[in-house]
PyMOL CGO cylinders between C-alpha atoms (Angstrom):
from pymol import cmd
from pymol.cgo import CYLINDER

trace = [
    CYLINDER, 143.11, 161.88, 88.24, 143.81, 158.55, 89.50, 0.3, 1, 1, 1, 1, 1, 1,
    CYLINDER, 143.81, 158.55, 89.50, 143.02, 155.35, 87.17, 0.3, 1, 1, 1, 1, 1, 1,
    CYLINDER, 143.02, 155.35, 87.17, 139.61, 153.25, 89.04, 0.3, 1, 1, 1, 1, 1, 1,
    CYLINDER, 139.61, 153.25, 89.04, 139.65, 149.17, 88.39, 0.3, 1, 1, 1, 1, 1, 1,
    CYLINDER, 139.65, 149.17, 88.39, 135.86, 148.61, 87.45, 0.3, 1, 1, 1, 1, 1, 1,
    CYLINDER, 135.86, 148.61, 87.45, 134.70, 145.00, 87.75, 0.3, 1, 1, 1, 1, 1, 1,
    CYLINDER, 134.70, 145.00, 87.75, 135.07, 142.72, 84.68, 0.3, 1, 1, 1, 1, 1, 1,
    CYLINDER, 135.07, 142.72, 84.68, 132.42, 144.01, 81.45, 0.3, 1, 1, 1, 1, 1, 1,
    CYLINDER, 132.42, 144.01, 81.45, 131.68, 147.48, 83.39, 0.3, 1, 1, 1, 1, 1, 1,
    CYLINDER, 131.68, 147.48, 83.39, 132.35, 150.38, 80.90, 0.3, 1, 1, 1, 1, 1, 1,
    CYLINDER, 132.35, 150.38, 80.90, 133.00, 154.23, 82.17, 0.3, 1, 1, 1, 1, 1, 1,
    CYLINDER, 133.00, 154.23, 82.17, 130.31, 156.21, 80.51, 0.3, 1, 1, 1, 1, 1, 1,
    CYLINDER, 130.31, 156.21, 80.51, 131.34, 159.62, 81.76, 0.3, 1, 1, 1, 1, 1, 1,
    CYLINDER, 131.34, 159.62, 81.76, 133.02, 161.75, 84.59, 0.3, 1, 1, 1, 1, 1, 1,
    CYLINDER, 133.02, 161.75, 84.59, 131.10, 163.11, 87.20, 0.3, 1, 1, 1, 1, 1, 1,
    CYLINDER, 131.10, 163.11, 87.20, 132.45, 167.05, 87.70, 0.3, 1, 1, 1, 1, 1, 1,
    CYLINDER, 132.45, 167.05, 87.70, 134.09, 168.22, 90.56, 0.3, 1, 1, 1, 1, 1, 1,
    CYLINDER, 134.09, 168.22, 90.56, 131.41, 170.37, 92.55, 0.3, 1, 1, 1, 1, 1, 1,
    CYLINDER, 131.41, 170.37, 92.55, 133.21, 172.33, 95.87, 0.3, 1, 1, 1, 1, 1, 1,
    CYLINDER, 133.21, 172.33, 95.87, 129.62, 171.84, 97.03, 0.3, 1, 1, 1, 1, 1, 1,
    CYLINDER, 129.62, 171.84, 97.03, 129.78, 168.16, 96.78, 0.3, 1, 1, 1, 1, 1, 1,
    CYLINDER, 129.78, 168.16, 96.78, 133.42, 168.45, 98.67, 0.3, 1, 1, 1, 1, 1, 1,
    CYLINDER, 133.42, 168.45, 98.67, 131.48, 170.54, 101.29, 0.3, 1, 1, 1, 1, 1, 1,
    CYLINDER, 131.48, 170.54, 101.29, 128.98, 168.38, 102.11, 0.3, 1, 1, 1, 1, 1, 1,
    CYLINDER, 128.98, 168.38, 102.11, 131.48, 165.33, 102.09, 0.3, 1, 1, 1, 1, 1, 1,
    CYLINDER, 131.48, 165.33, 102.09, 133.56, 167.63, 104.78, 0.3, 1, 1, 1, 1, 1, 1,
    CYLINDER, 133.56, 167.63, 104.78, 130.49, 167.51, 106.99, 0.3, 1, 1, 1, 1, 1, 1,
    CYLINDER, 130.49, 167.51, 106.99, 129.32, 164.15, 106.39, 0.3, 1, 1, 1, 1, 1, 1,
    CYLINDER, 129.32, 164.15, 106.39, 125.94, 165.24, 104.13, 0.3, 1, 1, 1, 1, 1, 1,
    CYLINDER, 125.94, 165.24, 104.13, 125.26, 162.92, 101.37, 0.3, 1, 1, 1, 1, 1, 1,
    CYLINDER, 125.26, 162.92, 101.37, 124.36, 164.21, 98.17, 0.3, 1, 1, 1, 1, 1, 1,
    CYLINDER, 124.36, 164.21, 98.17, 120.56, 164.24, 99.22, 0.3, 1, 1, 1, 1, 1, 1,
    CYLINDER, 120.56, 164.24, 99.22, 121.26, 167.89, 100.46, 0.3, 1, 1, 1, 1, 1, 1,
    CYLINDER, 121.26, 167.89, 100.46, 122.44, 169.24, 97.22, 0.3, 1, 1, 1, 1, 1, 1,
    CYLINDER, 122.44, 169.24, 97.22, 120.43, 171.93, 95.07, 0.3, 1, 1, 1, 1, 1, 1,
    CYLINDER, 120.43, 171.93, 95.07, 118.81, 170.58, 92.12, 0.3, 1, 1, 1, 1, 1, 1,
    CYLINDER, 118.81, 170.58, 92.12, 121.13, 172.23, 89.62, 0.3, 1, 1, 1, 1, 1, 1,
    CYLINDER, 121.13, 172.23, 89.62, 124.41, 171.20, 91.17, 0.3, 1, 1, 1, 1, 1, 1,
    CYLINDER, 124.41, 171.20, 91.17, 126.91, 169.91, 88.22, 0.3, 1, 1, 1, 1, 1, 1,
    CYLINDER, 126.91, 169.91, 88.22, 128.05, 166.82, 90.09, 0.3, 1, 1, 1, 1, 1, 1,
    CYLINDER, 128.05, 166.82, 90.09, 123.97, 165.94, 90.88, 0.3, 1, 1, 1, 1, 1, 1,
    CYLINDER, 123.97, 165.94, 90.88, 123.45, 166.71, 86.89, 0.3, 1, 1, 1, 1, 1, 1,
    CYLINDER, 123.45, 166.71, 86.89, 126.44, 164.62, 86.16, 0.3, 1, 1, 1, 1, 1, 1,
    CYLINDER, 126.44, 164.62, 86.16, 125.51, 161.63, 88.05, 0.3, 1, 1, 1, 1, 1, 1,
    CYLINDER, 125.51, 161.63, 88.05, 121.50, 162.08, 86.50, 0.3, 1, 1, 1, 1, 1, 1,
    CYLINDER, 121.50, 162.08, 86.50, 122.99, 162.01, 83.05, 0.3, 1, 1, 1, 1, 1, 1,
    CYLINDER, 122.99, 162.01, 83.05, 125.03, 158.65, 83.42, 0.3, 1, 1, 1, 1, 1, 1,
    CYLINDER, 125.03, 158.65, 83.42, 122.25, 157.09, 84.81, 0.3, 1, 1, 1, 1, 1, 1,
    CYLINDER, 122.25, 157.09, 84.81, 120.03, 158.16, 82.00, 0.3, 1, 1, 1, 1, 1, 1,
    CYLINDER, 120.03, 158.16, 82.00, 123.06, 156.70, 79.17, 0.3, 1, 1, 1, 1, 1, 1,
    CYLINDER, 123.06, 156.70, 79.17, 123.12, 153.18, 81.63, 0.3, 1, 1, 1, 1, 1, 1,
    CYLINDER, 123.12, 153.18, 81.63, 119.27, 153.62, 81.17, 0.3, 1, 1, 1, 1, 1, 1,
    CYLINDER, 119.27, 153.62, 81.17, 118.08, 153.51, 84.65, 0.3, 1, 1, 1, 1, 1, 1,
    CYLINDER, 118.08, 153.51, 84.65, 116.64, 157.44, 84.02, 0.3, 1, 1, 1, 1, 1, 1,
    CYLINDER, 116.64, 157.44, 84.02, 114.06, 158.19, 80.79, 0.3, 1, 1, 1, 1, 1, 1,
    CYLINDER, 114.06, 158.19, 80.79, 115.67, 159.61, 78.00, 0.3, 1, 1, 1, 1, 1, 1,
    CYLINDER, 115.67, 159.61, 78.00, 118.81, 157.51, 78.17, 0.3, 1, 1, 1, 1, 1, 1,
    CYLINDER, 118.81, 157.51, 78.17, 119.34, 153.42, 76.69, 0.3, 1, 1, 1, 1, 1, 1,
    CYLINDER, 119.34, 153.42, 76.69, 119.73, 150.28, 77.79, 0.3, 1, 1, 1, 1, 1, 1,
    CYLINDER, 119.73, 150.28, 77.79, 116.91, 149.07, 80.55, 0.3, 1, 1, 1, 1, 1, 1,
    CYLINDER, 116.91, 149.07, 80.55, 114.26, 151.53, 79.28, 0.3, 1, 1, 1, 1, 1, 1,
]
cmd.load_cgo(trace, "trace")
């Protein structure tokens, strides 16, 4: 994929995987609200915020 410039001490703490649902609803202008519960890209998004500590289990601002 293409290289992202992060802002200045902002580290990448994992990739978010491609979901055709996530596509789908991006097609039809949905936001992620609408997706099932046990869609990889939702999953992948809970687990990063868990590691950055804004979810239980994870570090940082617990």
């Amino acid at each position: 994929g293409e290289g992202v410039e992060l802002p200045g001490g902002m580290e990448v703490l994992g990739l978010v995987p491609q979901d055709a649902e996530v596509e789908e609803l991006d097609r039809k202008g949905l936001t992620i609200f609408h997706l099932r519960r046990d869609s990889p890209a939702l999953l992948g998004v809970e687990g990063l915020l868990r590691r950055m500590g804004y979810l239980p289990g994870g570090g940082g601002r617990e």
